[in-house]
MARVEX-69510 format. One record per residue (C-alpha): residue number from 1; residue in three letters; z, x, y. Coordinates in nm, 2 decimals, padded with zeros to 4 digits. Layout:
<sites>
pos, code, zz, xx, yy
NUM, ALA, Z, X, Y
...
</sites>
This chain:
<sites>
pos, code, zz, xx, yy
1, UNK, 00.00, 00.00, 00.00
2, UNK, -00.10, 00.19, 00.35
3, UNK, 00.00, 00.03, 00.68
4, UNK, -00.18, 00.03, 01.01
5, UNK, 00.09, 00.10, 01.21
6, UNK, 00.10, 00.44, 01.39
7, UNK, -00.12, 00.77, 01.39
8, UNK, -00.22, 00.87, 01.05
9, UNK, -00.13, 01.22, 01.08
10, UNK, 00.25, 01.15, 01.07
11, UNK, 00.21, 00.99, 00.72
12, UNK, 00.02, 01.30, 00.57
13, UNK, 00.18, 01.59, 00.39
14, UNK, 00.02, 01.84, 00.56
15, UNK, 00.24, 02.12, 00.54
16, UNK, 00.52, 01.97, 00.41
17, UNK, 00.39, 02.03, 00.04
18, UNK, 00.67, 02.18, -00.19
19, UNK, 00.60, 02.55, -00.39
20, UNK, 00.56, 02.51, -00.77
21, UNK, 00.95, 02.60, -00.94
22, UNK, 00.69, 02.84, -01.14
23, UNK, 00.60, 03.04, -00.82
24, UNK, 00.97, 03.04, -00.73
25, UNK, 01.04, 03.16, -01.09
26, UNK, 00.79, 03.46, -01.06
27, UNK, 00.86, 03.59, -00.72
28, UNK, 01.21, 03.63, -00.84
29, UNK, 01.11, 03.83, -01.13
30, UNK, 00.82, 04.02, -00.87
31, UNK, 01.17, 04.08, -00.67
32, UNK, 01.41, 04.19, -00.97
33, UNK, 01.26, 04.59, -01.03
34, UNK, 01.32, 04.63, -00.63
35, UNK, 01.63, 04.51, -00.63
36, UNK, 01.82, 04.85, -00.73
37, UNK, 01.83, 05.12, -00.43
38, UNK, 01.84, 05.51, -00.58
39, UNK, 02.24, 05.63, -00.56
40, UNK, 02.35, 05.32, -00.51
41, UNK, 02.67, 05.40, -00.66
42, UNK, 02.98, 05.50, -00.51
43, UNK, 03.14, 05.77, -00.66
44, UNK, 03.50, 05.56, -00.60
45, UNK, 03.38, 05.20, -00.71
46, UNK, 03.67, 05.06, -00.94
47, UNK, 03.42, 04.77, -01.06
48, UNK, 03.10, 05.03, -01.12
49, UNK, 02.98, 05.00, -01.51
50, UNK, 02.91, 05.37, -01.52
51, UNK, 03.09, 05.50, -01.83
52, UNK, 03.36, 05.72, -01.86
53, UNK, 03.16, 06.04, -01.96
54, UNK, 02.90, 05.96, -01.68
55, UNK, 03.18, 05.94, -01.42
56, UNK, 03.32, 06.29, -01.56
57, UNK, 02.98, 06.44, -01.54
58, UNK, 02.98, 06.38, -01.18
59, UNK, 03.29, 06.49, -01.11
60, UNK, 03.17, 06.83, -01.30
61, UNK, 02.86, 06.83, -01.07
62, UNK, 03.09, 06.77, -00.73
63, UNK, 03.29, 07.07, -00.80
64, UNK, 02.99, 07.29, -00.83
65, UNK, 02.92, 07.21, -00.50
66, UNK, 03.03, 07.39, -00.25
67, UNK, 03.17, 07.22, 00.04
68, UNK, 02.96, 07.36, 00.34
69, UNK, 03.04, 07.24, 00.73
70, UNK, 02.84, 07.17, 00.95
71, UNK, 02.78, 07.41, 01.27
72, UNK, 02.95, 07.12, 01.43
73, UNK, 03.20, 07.09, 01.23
74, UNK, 03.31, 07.48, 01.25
75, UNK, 03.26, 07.43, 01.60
76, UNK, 03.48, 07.14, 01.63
77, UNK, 03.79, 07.38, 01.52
78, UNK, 03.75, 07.63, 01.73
79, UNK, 03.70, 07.45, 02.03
80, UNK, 03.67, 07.05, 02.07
81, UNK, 03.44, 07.06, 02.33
82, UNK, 03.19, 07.28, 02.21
83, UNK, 03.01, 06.96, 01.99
84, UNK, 02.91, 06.79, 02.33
85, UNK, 02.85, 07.12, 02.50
86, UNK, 02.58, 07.18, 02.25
87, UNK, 02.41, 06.85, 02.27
88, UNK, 02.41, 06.92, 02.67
89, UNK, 02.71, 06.64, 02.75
90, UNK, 03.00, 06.64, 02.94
91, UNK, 03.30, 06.68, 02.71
92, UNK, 03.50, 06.33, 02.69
93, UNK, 03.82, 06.33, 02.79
94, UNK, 04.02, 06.31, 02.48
95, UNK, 03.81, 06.60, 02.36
96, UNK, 03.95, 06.82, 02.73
97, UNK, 04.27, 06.72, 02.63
98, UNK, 04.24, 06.81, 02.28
99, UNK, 04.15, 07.16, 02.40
100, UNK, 04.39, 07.20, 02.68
101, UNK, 04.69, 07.12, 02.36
102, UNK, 04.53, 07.34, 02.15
103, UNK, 04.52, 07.65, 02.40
104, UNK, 04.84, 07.56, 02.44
105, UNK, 04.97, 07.55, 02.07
106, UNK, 04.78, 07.91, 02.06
107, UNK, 04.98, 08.07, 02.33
108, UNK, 05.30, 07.93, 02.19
109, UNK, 05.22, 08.05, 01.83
110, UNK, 05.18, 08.42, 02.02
111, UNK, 05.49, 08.41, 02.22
112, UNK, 05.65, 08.32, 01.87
113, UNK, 05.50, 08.58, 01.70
114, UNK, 05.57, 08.87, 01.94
115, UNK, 05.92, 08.74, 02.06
</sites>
């Protein structure tokens, strides 16, 4: 039964047509083999389903590596406002006061040490 009343485009589908569950169905599986990212797993995950002799074998591999700093980092402890320095910034505040403490602890460590 059709009725007169109205324009005819409102009573078309038109884009309002609804995707086959069978397409849904297959881009899921399409999306499945990307869903994994490369070391995605974190080393401290209590619900990860490595196994016990995998998470040992990491641990073997970790303490074969040797635990190299950064040139900021090194810089960082010998003077806190070297990082910015370097990148051609004014030091932050917190960072002049960091150093200001740290001279500071120095010269008392030396008065200590000679007195």
């Amino acid at each position: 039964m059709s009725s007169n009343v109205g324009n005819s485009q409102v009573y078309e589908d038109g884009d309002q047509k609804n995707v086959p569950r069978s397409e849904i169905e297959q881009e899921k599986k399409d999306k499945r083999f990307h869903e994994g990212k490369e070391n995605s797993h974190k080393a401290n995950d209590s619900k990860d389903q490595r196994s016990i002799a995998n998470k040992l074998a990491r641990e073997e591999k970790r303490e074969n590596e040797s635990d190299e700093e950064s040139e900021e980092t090194k810089a960082l402890k010998k003077d806190p406002t070297l990082p910015a320095k370097m990148h051609g910034n004014k030091p932050s505040r917190g960072a002049e006061i960091d150093a200001e403490i740290q001279a500071e602890e120095e010269e008392e460590l030396r008065r200590k040490g000679k007195a």
